[in-house]
C-alpha positions in Angstrom: -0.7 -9.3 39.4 1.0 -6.0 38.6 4.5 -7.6 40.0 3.7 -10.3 37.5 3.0 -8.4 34.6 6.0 -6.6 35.0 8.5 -9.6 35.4 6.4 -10.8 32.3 7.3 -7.6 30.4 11.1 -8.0 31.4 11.7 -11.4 31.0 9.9 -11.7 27.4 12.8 -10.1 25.6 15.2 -12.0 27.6 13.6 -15.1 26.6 12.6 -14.2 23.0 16.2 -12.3 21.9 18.5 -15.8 22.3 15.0 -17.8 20.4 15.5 -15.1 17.5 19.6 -15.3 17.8 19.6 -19.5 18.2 16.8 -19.5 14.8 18.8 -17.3 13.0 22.1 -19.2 13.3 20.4 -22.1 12.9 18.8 -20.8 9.5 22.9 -19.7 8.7 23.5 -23.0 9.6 21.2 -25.4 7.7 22.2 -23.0 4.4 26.0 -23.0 4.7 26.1 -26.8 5.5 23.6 -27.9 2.1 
């Protein structure tokens, strides 16, 4: 469990950072194209 916690830990950030980036150019998007 501690092997997984730790991939967990690691891996979140990878997963969240390109979510945050993708929403954020999205947002820039949607208000450049209106």
């Amino acid at each position: 469990t501690e092997m997984l916690f730790c991939s967990t830990v690691v891996g979140l950030p990878f997963l969240l950072a390109p979510m945050i980036l993708t929403g954020e150019l999205f947002r820039a998007w949607k208000s450049c194209s209106q």
